[in-house]
N, C-alpha and C positions, 0 to 999 in steps of 0.2 A: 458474438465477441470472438478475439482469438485469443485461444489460452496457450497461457505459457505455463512454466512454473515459479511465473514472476507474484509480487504479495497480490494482485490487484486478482488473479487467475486461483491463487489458493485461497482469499477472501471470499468468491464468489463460489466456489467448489464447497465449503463450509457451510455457509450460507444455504446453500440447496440443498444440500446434507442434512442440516438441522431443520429446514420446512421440511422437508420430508418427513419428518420424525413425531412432523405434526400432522398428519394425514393431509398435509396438504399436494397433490399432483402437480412433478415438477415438472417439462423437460426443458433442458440444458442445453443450446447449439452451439457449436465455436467452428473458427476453422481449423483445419487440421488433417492426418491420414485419415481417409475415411473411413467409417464405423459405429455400430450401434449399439450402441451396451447400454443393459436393463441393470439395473439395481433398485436395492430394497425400496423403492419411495419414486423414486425418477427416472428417467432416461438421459442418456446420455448419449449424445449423436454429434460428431465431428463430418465438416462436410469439406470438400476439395477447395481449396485455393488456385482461384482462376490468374494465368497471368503472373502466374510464382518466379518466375525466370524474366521478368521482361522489370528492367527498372523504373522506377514513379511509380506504373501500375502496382507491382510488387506490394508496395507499400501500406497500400489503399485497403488489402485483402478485398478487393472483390471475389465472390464464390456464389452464382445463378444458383448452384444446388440450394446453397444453404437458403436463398432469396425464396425460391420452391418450396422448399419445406417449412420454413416459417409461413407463408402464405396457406398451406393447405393445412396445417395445424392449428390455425388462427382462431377458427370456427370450435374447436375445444378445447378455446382458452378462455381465464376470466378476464387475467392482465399478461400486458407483457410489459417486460422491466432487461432494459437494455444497460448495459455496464460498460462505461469510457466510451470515449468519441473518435474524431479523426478517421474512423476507418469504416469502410462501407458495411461491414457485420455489423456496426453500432447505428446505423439507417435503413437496414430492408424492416425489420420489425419495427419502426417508427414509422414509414409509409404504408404500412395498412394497418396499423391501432391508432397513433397517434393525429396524423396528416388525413388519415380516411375517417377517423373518429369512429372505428369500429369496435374497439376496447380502449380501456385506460392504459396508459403508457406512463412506467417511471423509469428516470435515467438517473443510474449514478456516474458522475461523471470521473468521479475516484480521482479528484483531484488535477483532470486535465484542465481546468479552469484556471488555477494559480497562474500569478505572474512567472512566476519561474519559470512552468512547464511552458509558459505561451512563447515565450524569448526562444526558443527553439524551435525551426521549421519556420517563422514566422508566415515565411509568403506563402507555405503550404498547406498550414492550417489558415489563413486567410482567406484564399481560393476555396478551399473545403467548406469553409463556412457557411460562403456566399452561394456555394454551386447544393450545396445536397445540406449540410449542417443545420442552418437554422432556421427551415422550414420543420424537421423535427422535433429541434428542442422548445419551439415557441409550440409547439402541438402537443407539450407533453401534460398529462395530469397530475402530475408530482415528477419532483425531483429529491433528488437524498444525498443530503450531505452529512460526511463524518465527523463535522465539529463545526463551532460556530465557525473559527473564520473559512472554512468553505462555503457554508453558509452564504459568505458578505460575498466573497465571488462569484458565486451564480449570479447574487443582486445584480451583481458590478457589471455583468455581463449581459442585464436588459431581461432577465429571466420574471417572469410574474409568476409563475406558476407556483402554487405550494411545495415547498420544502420539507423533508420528514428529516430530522438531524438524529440518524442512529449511529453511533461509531462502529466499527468493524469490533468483532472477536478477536477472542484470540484462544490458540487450546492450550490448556497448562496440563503440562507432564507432572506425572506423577512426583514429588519434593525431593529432595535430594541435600543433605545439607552438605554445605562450602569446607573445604580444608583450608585452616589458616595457615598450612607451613606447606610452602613449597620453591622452590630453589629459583625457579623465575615467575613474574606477573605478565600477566599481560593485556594490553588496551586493545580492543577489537573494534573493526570498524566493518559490518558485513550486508552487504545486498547488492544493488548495481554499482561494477563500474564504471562511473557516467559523470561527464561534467555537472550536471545538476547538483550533484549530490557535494561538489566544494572539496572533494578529497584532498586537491593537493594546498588546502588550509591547512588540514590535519596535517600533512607533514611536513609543513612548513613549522608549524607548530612543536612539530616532536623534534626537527631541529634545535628548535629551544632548550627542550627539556632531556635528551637523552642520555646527555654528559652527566648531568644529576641523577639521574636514576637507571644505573648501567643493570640492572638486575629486571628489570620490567622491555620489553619487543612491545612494536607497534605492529598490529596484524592487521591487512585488511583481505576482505574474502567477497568472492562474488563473480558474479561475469562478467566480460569484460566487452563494453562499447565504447567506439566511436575511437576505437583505440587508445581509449584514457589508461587503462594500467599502463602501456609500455610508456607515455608521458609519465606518469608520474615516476617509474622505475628510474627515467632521465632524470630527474629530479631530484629525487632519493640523493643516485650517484653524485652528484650535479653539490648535494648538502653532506656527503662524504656520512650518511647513516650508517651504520652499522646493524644495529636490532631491530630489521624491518622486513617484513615479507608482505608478498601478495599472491595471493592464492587463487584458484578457480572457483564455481559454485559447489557445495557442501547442500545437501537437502535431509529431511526426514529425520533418524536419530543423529544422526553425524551431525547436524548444523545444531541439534538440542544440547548434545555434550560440546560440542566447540563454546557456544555462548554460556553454559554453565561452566563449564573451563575457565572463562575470563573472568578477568575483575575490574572492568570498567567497558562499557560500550559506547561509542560515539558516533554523534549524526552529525555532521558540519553540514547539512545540505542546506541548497537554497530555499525548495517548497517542497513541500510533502500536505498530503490533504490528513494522511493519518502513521504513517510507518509501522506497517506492522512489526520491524524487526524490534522496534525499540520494544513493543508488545511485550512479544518473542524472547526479551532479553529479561522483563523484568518475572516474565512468569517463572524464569529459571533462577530468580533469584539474583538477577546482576544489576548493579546503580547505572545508568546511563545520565550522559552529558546529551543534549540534544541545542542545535540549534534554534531560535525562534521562527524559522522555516517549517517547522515541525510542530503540531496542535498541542503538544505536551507542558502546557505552563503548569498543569497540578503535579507534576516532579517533584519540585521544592516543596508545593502544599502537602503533600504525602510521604516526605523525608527520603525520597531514594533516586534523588538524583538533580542536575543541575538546569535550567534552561536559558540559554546565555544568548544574546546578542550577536550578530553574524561578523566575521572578521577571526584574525588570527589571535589577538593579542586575547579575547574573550576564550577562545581553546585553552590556552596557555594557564589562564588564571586557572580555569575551573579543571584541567588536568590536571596541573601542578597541587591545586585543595586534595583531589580525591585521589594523586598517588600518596600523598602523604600523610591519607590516614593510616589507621590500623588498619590492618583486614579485620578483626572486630568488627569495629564502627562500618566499614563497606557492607559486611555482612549482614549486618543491622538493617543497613540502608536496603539492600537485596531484598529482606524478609516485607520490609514493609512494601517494597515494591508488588512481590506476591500477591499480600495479599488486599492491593489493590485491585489487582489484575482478576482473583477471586469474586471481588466483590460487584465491579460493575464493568466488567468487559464479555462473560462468557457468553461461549456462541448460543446457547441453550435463549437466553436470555435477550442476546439482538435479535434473534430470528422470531421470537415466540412478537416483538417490537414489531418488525416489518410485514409479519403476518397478518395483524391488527392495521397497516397503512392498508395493506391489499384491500381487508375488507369492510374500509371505510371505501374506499376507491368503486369498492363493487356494486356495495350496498349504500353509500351514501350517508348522511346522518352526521352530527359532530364529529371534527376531525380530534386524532388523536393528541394529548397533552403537546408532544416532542414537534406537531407538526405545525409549521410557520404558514401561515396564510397569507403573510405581507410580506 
């Protein structure tokens, strides 16, 4: 795969992280500068990006090294388990485990399945499909989705292979409890900037509402593609906002104080298979609003937050509810967030999940509770 330090790159970083911790041997390939780094449990090896400079190719991440190394590593492996699609680092490990049926092969596809994600590239993931694609996903021994409706996507998509439905982790920093008096609020919207994600609903939305609540900023934070921030920046001007910024990416303790900082997080996006940010937000204690794009219907069932139908006027309502409670009651909603995120998210707990698909995979025998054989 290639890593970023996008959620799908720190998901999988985690993840290895925590099998290791189980004595299980990991190593880790992406593309990247290349380099080989040993840690406690795993390795970790980035390999050169063939074709970096030449556009289309570019795209594809082809890299013969990494195609190399996986190959001659293959012989001491049990599985291999490839993450996201689209790009040729997500098919050299499929053609000799999967396609050669030399080991079990599980893919998570993190979501590139959704309708949303697919509306984009169409004709390039189409091509892809049909040229290198779905010789390996019809090869795979499992697949792993992080909630049911990724789940019905895979279906959707002709998949027969067993599904293992683990959600992603998340880490929770140590507590911290919320000041209820502070001179302004603020609504936070943080991760890619990217059409996908419906941003300029949200500020369409906060045109609505900013006149009524001059003491609360609409923030949104993140990186920025496909040139979406400086559209929406037009926009903004375009709706004469005043208490509104957009920021860069924010990583590690900086992004943990930014989202405990706020007091309401928002997802307007189209699809998501899992959003770590919303994760992210409620382990710090913050209520999020999320789209129905987003797996998060148990929000509402767990009191800390809203999950609302896609459009502007749906924003509107449920921002407008949750500026104007107490920060109290937010607070409230925060805590309980917590300690959902405690109870059936930690990464200790997915991994020890996936560890157990491995070695049904291996060894065979009844598959595990979580995992879908139809």
């Amino acid at each position: 795969m290639k890593m970023e330090t996008s959620g799908v790159a720190i998901s999988v970083r985690r993840l290895v992280e925590e099998l290791s911790k189980q004595t299980i041997d990991v190593y880790l390939m992406s593309v990247g500068k290349p380099a080989k780094i040993s840690h406690n449990g795993y390795i970790d090896e980035h390999f050169m990006h063939d074709f970096a400079t030449i556009p289309v190719l570019r795209s594809m991440f082809f890299s013969n090294n990494m195609r190399q190394g996986i190959k001659s590593e293959l012989l001491n492996a049990s599985i291999i388990h490839c993450h996201g699609l689209w790009q040729m680092t997500n098919i050299y490990g499929g053609w000799y485990a999967g396609v050669g049926r030399i080991k079990p092969l599980v893919i998570s596809p993190h979501g590139m399945l959704s309708p949303g994600a697919l509306q984009f590239s169409k004709v390039k993931k189409w091509a892809f499909w049909n040229a290198f694609q779905h010789h390996v996903a019809h090869a795979a021994s499992c697949f792993h989705a992080t909630c049911e409706e990724e789940y019905k996507e895979i279906r959707a998509y002709g998949i027969k292979a067993p599904v293992a439905i683990i959600p992603n982790g998340v880490d929770l920093p140590e507590w911290r409890e919320k000041s209820t008096f502070r001179e302004r609020r603020r609504v936070i919207s943080l991760g890619r900037i990217h059409p996908k994600k419906a941003l300029d609903r949200l500020v369409a939305a906060w045109a609505q509402l900013e006149s009524d609540f001059p003491d609360w900023d609409l923030v949104i934070v993140g990186p920025n593609q496909d040139n979406y921030a400086e559209k929406l920046q037009k926009q903004a001007k375009k709706l004469g906002l005043c208490n509104f910024s957009i920021f860069g990416p924010v990583f590690g303790t900086e992004k943990t104080n930014l989202l405990h900082s706020s007091d309401i997080f928002v997802l307007p996006t189209l699809s998501e298979n899992f959003a770590l940010t919303v994760a992210e937000s409620l382990a710090v204690g913050t209520p999020v609003i999320s789209t129905k794009g987003a797996p998060w219907e148990r929000l509402k069932e767990n009191e800390c937050g809203w999950w609302i139908e896609h459009g502007i006027e749906p924003l509107v309502d449920a921002m407008q509810e949750a500026m104007s409670m107490s920060p109290e009651r937010r607070i409230e909603m925060g805590k309980n967030g917590r300690n959902w995120m405690l109870k059936d998210f930690s990464w200790k707990t997915i991994a020890q999940k996936m560890a157990t698909v491995y070695q049904w995979l291996d060894e065979g025998g009844e598959p595990p509770s979580y995992v879908r054989v139809k």
